[in-house]
N, C-alpha and C positions, 0 to 999 in steps of 0.2 A: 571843120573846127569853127566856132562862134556861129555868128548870124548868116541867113546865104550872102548878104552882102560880100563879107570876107571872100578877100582874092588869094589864091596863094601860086608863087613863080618861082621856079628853081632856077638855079646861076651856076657855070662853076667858075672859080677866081682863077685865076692866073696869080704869079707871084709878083707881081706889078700892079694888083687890084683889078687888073680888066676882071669885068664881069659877061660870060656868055651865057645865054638864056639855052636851056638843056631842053631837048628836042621833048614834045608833049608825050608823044609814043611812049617815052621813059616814064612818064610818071601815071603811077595807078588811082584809079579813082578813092582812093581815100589820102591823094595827096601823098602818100608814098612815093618816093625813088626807086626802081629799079635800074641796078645796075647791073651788065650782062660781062661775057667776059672778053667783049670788047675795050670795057674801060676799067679792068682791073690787071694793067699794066705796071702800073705804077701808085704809088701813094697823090691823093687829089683834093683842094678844097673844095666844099659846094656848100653854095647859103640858098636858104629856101626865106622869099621876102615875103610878108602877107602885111596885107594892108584893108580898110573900108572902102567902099563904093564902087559904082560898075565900072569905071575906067581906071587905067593904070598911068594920065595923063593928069597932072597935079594943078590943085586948085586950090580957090584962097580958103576955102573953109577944110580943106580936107586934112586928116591928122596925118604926119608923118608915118612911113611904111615902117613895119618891124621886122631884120631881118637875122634871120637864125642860121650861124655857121657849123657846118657838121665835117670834119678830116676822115676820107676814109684812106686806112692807112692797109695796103696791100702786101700780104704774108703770103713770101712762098716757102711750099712744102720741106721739109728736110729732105735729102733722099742720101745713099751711100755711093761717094764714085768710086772705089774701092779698099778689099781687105782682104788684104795677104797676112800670109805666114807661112813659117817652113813647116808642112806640114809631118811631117817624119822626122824627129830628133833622136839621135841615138846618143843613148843614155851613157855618163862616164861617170865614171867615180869621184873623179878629181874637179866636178863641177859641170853642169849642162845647163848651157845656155836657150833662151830662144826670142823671137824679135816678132809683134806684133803691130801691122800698120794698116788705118783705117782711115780712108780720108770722104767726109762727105761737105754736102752744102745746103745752106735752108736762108730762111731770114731768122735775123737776131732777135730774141735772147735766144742764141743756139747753146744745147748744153750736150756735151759727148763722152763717154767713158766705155769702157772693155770690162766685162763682166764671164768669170769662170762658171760653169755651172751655178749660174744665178747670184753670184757671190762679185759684188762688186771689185777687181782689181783698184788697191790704194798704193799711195809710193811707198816703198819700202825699201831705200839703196841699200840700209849695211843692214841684211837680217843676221836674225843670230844663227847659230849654230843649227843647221838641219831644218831651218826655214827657209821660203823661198821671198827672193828679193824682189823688189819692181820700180824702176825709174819709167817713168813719164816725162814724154813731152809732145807736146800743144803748139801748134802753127796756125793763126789766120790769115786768111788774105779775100779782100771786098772785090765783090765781082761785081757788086752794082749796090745801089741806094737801100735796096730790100732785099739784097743777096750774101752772103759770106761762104768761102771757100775754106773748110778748118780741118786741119791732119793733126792726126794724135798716132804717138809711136808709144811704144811701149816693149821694154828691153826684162825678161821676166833671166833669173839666176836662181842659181842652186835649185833648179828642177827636179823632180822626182818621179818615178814613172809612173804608182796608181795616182799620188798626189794630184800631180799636175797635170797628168793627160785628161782629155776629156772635151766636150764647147767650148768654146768664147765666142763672146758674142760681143759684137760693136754697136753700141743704143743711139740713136744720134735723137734728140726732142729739142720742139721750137712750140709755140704757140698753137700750131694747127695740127702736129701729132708724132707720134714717135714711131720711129721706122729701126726695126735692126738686121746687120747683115750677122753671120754666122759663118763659124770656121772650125774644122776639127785638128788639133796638134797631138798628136803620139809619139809618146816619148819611147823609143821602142828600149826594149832589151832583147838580147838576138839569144835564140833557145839555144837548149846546150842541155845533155844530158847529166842530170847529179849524180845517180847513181845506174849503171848499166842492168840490165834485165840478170836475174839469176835461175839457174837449175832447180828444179825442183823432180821430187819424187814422192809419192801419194799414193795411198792405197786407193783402192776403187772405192766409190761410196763418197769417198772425201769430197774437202772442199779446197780449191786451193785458189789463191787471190796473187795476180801478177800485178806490180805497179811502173808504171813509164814513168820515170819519175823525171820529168823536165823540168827546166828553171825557165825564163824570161816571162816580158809581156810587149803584148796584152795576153791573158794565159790564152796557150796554144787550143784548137784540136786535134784530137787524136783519131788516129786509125790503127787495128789490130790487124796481124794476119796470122794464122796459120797454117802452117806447111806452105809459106808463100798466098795464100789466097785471105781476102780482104773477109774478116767477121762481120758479118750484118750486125748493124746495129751496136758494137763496140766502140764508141769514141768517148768514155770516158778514159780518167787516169789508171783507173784498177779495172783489170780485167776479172773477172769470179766467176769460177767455170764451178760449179756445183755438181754433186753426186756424179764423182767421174767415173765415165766407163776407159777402157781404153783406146776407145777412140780418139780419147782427148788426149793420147800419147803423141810428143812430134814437136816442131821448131814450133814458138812464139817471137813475134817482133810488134816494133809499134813504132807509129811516123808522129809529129806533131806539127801543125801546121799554125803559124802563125797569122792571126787575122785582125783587121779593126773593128774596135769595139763598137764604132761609129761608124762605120761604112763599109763597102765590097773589097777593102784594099786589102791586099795580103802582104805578109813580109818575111817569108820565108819559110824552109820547111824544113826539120831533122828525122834522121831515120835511127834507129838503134842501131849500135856499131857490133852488135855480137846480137844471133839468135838466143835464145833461152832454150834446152829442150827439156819438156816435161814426159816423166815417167811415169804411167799410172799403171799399177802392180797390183798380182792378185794373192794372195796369202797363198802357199800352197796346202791344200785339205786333200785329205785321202778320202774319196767320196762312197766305196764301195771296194769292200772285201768278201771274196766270197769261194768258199773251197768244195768242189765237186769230185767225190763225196769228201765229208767230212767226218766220216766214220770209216776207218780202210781197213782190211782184214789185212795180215800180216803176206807181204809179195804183192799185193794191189796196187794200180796208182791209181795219183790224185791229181787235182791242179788245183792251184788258190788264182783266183785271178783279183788282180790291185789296180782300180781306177782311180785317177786323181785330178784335180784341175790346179791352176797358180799362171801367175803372168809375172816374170819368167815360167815359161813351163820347168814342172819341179821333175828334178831326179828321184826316180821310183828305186826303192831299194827293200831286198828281205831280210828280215835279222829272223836267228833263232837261239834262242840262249843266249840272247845278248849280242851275239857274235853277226854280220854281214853275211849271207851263204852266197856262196860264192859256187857256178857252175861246174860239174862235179860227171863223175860217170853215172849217176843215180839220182842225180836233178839237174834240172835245165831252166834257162829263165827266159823265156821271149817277149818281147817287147814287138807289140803290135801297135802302137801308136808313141809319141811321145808320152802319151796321159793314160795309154793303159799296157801293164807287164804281167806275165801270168805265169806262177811257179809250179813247174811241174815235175813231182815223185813220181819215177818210174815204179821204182819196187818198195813200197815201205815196210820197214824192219821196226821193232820197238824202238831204235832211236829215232825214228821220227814222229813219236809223239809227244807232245807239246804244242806250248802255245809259238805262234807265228804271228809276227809283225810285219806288215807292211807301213814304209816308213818314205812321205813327200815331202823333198825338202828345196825349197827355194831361198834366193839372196830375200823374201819378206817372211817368213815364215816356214816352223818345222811342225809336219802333223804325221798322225800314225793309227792305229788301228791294230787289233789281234784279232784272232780268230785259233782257236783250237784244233787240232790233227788227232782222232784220236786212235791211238793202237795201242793195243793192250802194254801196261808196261809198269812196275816197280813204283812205288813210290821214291820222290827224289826232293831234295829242298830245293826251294825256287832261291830265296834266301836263305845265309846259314843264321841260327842264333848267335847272338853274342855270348864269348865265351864266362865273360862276367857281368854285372851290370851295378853299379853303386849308384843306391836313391834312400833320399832321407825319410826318414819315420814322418806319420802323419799326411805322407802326400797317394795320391792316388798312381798307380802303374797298370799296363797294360802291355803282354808279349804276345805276339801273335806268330804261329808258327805255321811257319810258308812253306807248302809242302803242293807238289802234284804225281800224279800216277793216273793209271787208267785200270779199273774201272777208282774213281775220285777216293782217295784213301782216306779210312777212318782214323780220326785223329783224339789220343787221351793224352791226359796229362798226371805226372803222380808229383806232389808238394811234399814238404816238410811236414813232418810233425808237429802241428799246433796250429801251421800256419794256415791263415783265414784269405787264402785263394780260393779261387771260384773259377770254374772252367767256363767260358765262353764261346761255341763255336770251337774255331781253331785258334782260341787266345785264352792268356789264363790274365784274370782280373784279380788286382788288392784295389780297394775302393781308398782303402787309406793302411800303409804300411804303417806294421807295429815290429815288433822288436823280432816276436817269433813268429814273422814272414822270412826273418835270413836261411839261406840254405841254397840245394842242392834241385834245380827243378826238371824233369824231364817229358820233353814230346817225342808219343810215339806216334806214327803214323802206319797204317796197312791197309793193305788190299789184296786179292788174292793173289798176285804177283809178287809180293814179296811186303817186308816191314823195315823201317828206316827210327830210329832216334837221334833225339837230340838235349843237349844241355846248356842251361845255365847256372850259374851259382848269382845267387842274390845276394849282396852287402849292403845292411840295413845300416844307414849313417844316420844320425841324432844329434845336433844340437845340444849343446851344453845345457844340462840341469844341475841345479843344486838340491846335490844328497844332505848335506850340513852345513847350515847357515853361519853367518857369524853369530854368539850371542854377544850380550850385554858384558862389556868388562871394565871395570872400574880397579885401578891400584893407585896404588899412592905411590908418593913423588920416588924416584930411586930406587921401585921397584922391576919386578919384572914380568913382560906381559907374553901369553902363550893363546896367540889366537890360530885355530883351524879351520877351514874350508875343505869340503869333502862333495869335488861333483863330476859327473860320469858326459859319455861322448864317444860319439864316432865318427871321425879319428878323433885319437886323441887331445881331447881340448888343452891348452897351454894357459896358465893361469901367473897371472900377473898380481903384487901387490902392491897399493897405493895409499900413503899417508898425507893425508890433506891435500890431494889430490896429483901428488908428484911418486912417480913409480918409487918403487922402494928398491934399491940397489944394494945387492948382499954382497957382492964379490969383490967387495973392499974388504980385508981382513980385518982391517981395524975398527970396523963400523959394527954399531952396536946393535945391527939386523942381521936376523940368519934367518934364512927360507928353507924347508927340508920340503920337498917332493916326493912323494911313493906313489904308481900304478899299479892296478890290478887289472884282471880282462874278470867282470863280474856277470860277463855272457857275452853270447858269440860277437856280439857286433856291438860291446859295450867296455869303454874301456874307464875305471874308475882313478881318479886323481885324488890325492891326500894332499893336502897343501898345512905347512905349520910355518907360521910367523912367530919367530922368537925376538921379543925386544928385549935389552939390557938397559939398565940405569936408566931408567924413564926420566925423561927431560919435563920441562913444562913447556915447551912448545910442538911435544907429542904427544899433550891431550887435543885429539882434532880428531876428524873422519877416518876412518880407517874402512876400508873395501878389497875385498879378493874380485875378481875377473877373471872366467872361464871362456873362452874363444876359441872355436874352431870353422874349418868355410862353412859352415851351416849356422852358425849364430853366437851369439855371447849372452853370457849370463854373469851378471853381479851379488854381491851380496855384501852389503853396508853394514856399520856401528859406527859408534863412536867411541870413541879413548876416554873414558872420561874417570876424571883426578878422585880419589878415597881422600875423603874427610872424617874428622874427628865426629863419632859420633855423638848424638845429644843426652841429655837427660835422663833418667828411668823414672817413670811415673807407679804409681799408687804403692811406697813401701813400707811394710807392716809387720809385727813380730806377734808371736805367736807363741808359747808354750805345749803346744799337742807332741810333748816326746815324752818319753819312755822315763825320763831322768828332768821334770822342769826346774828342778832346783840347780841343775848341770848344766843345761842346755838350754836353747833356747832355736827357731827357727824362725829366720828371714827371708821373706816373699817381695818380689818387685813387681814390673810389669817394666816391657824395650819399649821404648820410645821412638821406633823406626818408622819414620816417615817419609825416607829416602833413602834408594840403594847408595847413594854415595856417602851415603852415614851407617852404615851397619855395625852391628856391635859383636864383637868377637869373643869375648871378654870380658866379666864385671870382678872389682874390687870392691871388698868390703874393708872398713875401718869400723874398728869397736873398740870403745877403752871405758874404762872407767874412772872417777875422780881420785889424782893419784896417783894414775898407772898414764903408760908411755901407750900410745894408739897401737892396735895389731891390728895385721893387713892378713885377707885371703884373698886369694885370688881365684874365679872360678871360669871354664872355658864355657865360656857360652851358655849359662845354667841362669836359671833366675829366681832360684834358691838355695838355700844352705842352711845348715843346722852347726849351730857356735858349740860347742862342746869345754868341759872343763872351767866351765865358767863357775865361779862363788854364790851358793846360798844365797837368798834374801840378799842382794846386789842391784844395784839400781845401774845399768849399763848405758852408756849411747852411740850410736853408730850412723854410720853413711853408707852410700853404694855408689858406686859410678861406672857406664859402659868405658869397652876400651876398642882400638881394632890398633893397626897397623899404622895408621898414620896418626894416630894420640889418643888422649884419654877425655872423656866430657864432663861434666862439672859434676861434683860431688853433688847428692840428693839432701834436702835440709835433715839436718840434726834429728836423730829419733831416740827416744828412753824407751827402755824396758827392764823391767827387775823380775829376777830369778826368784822362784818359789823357795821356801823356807823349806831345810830340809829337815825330818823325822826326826833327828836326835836333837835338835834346837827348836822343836814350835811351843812347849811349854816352858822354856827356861827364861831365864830376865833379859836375857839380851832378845827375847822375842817378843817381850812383855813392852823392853826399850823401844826396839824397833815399830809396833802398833804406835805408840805414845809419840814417836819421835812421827811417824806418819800423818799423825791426826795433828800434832803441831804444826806441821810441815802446810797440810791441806789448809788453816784455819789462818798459817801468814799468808798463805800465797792468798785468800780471799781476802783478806784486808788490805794487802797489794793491787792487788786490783782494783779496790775499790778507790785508794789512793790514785791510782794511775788514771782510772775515769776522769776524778777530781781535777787531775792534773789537765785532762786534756782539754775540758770544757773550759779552766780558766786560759788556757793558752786557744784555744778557740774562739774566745769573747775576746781576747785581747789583741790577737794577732789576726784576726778575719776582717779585715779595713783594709780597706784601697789605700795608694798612696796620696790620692785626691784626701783623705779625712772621710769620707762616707761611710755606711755605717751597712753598708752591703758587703757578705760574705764573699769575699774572692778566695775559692780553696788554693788556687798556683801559689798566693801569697803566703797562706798558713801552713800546706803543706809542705814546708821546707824538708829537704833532704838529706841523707846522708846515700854518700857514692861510692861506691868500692873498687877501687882499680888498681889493676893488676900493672905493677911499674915495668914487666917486661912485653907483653902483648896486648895491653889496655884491653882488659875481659868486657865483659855488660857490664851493667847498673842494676838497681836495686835503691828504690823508692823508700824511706822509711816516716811511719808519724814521729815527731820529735817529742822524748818523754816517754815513748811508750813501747814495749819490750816485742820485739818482734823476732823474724828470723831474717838471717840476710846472707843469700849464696852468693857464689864468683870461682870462678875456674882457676886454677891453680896449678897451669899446666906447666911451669918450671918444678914444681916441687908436690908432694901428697899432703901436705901439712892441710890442714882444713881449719878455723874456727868459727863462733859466732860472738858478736858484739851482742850485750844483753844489755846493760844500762849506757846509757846518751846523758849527759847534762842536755838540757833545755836552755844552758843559760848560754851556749855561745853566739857569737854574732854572725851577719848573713853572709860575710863572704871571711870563712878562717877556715884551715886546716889542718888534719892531726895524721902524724908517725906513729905507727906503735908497732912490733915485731912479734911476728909468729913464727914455731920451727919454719924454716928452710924456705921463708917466702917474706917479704916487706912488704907489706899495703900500705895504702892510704887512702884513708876516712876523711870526704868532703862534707865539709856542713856550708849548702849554698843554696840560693836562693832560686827558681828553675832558669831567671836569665843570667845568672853566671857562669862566664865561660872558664869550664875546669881545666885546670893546669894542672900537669905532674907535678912539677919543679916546686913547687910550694907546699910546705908541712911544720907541721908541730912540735919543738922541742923537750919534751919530757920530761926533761929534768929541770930548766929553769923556766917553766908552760908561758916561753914567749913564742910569737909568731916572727917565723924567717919566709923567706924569699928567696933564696941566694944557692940552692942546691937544691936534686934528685935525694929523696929519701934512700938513704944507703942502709946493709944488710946489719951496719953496728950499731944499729937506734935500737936503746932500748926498750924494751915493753913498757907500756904505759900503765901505771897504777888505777888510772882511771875507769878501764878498764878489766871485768872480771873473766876468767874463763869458767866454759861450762863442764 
């Protein structure tokens, strides 16, 4: 350091300031200290002096020495003087305690703590519920200047066995490094069987899986044995013996040994308290039948011989005809192994041919085998047929007739007449039964030993069909309704009737539904149903649905309408008269055209009304015609008349007013009253055109005058001008009827209390927009509205006649008399 002048001397102090000069040995040539570990006893001061010039003997020019103090402060190591624990805790339920204590020593800053699998230990006295607790506590004591002696305990609660078991490690760090001791704590759980070993039984081939099912820890090992002896390589908890033969028949058991998960220490071992024994079984199969010969002339023997295998070994048995045979003077049965028996026919006669069973049967399984004996012999049924058999139309059948004999007997069949069978083999086929498949069917079978039949009768069953629907029925109120349903079945279907969807119950006397039923048998396997629904006095809440239901176990069938109400029919369109008779001066003929636009309007019916000026109206009445010839009518007569349908539930509106005049007859065409009559017609012709020509007149100034808004403008509004007249009927408020005011039209309305008919031919023009008029025709009171389209018409208001003021105050009654005002036509 500096110039070479510079000296430099190291000292160490004392704590008194002596200073000792430190031996030269110690210090390295660059004036460095070494110190060995002779003097890192203890903690020491050393000052290192440097000063100028060759001596260290002080003089008047020389500068004071600079001396530099360095403290080496001497750290000893941490180390662990010991750490305990219980290392084995057995776990309780009711809280499991355990106590860890570590005590080591270092120089200060010492810091020490207990760490679980790397998981710092912090205090924790009141944990909660199913957590574990930790108090801590910390002890120092000074061993020397640069030493301390420090124990740390640690009290852990509410232990848990995978939780909690496991390392802890005690870390002790100071300055110069950290050292840890280690300890293993197992909290045991002592083993104990959950569930004991069980029985089992397995075919061969299987699989079957045994479980040791043990509780504790740390989790056990296991060992298996069978039939006492240890299974290689078996220590898990499931034992799984695969594709068993039956060697794997015999006791299982299993041990578990308890071990640490941390170390060689064991804690115990359990053994199963019952063996297991496994069953492994062979299906019993009949593997080989075999008869020598199998052809035997009649006094010959034979033997069948029956091998079979099964674990248990299976009981071998011969059936023949169903039947077990059972040793006899004329068959024997020896049993040469448990798996192989052998039936031997001394003498065979024709009852011994047939088929033969051998038949192995064990606690897994029953198998069998036939084999055929043959000796000449009769044909015989194996199965008999059924002596009947019931199958529904449409579906496919098949009988198969089970017959043997020797030499194999030829089998036909003879069907019904008509029926579409078809011989199969030894079966007779319908692909799909029909009606004429029922009958009488026979299988013969032969050979030249003899011939055997057989029978059944077929019953062809069918599902409800409907032979006759309901139709369309319409009556009016208070009538009477006659509905049928007509539908067939085998068995006999049962038919039920329903009104608005509620059965209809006749066997109340007093109810106004009768049901009449008649059967018929309409072929062999068909039986027909007549159904008649009689209703009385027709309600109005028995126009609704109405439905028959034919059900038998093969199916149902329906058949719907509706009830529905007869109304008054309407109108008759285009009627015209005609003269083309024999007598036009006499007669006369009336043509219409019905108006039926709906069966619940039909017209039954028409009236004619014809009178003349004068005369009282005469009425015909024709049944359902839509024409008629008047007869006995007047010469050169000017007539008018109406028509109107009628049915059962009323009459429809009169047709408008029609004129016709009768031809001038032969003994009056050149006399003066024919001469009158021309003259009186061309007057007639000549006002009626100047009438007209007025009434135009009339209409345009009532057009110009009345065609204005109520604003004043000067735009045609027709609702304003077209004012009306109304015609209604004071008992059942008929239609309306639009008329121009002023001007001669025709004006109908229904008249259904009474026949009376008229027409209104002149109007004053001069009434105001909202008044009313009475006037009386035979056998019916109207009233004529004169209003404006937004007034709302009221009966109660009309016209008095005689003093022509306007009331208020009553219903136009039948004693108003006729208005003057008005003319008839």
């Amino acid at each position: 350091m500096g110039s070479p002048n510079v000296q430099h001397q190291w000292f160490r102090v004392t704590a008194d300031g002596t200073m000792t000069a430190v031996s030269s040995a110690l210090v390295l040539a660059n004036n460095s200290l070494l110190l060995g570990s002779a003097q890192t006893g203890v903690s020491q001061l050393y000052r290192c002096r440097v000063r100028s010039g060759l001596s260290w003997a002080p003089t008047q020019d020389a500068q004071p020495p600079l001396d530099y103090d360095v403290t080496v402060v001497v750290q000893v190591a941490p180390q662990i003087v010991s750490f305990v624990t219980t290392q084995t805790i057995d776990f309780s339920a009711f809280g499991t305690a355990g106590i860890l204590q570590c005590t080591g020593r270092g120089s200060m800053p010492l810091s020490m703590w207990i760490s679980h699998n790397g998981q710092q230990l912090i205090s924790s006295p009141s944990p909660s519920p199913g957590e574990r607790g930790a108090s801590i506590a910390v002890s120092n004591t000074f061993i020397s200047s640069t030493e301390t002696l420090r124990g740390l305990t640690v009290t852990l609660t509410n232990l848990a066995p995978e939780r909690d078991s496991g390392i802890y490690e005690c870390n002790i760090r100071n300055n110069v490094t950290l050292v840890t001791g280690r300890q293993v704590l197992t909290i045991r759980v002592p083993l104990s069987f959950a569930e004991e070993l069980a029985d089992a039984v397995r075919h061969a081939g299987q699989t079957l899986s045994l479980m040791c099912n043990v509780t504790g820890y740390p989790p056990p090992r296991y060992t298996w044995y069978h039939n006492g002896s240890v299974i290689a390589g078996a220590n898990r908890t499931v034992l799984k013996l695969s594709s068993l033969v039956i060697a794997n028949s015999g006791s299982y058991k299993c041990s578990a040994l308890s071990t640490s998960l941390y170390s060689s220490a064991t804690f115990g071992t359990v053994l199963s308290s019952r063996d297991a024994t496994v069953s492994v079984q062979i299906p019993a199969r009949v593997t080989s039948l075999q008869a020598q010969p199998p052809a035997v002339k009649l006094g010959s023997s034979t033997n069948i011989s029956c091998a079979a295998e099964g674990h248990p070994p299976p009981e071998i048995t011969f059936l023949f005809g169903g039947r077990v045979i059972q040793p006899s003077g004329n068959v024997a049965i020896q049993q040469v192994s448990p798996f192989l028996h052998i039936l031997i026919i001394r003498s065979a006669t024709a009852q011994e041919h047939g088929m033969y069973m051998c038949q192995a049967n064990n606690s897994v399984d029953l198998s069998s085998k036939l084999i055929e004996i043959s000796v000449p012999r009769p044909p015989t049924f194996i199965a008999p047929l059924p002596a009947s058999i019931e199958h529904a139309a449409g579906r496919p059948l098949s009988v198969t007739c089970y017959v043997t004999g020797h030499p194999p007997p030829n089998v036909t069949w003879i069907f019904p007449v008509g029926s579409t069978a078809q011989a199969a083999g030894n079966a007779v086929v319908m692909s799909s039964i029909v009606p004429a498949d029922a009958g009488e069917y026979t299988c013969r079978a032969q050979n030249p030993s003899g011939a055997i039949t057989g029978q059944f009768v077929l019953d062809v069953q069918a599902a409800p069909a409907l032979t006759t629907g309901l139709a369309d029925i319409v009556v009016e109120l208070g009538g009477t309704v006659h509905a049928r349903c007509v539908g067939r079945g085998e068995p006999r279907p049962s038919v039920v009737w329903y009104l608005d969807g509620t059965e209809v119950n006749p066997s109340d006397p007093r109810a106004r539904f009768t049901v009449t039923t008649t059967t018929a048998q309409v072929a062999m396997n068909q039986i027909a149903v007549d159904s008649v629904l009689d209703i009385q006095s027709v309600q109005e809440s028995d126009f609704d649905q109405l439905r028959c239901s034919f059900t038998n176990p093969w199916g149902k069938v329906s058949s719907n309408t509706t009830l529905r109400k007869l109304l008054t029919p309407l109108g008759v369109l285009s009627p015209y008269a005609s003269n083309d008779t024999d007598s036009p001066s006499t007669s006369i003929v009336l043509r219409w055209s019905s108006a039926e636009l709906d069966i619940l309007r039909p017209a039954t019916r028409y009236s004619v009304l014809y009178w003349t000026e004068g005369e009282e109206p005469r009425k015909e009445r024709l049944d359902n015609a839509t024409k008629t010839v008047l007869s006995g009518l007047s010469p050169g007569t000017l007539y008018s008349w109406r028509v109107r349908a009628e049915n059962s539930a009323g009459n429809g509106p009169y047709s408008d007013k029609q004129d016709f005049r009768t031809a001038l007859g032969p003994a009056i065409a050149g006399t003066e009253e024919a001469q009158a009559f021309y003259k009186e017609t061309w007057f007639f012709g000549a006002a009626g055109g100047a009438v007209l020509l007025v009434v135009t007149v009339v209409i345009v100034l009532c057009w110009t005058r009345r065609g204005r808004k109520q604003d004043g403008s000067d735009i045609f509004d027709p609702e304003v001008h077209n004012q009306s007249l109304k015609v209604l009927n004071q008992t059942d408020s008929v239609r309306t009827e639009r008329m121009m005011v002023g001007v001669s039209d025709r004006d109908r309305w229904e008249s259904s209390p009474a026949d009376a008919a008229r027409e209104v031919k002149e109007i004053e023009s001069t009434y105001s927009p909202e008044t009313y008029d009475c006037y009386q025709l035979p056998d019916v009171t109207m009233t004529v509205t004169h209003s404006q389209p937004s007034h709302s018409v009221s009966s109660g208001q009309g016209y008095n006649a005689d003093n022509s003021n306007w009331f208020d105050d009553s219903i136009c009654g039948g004693a108003m008399p006729a208005d003057p005002k008005y003319s008839e036509v």
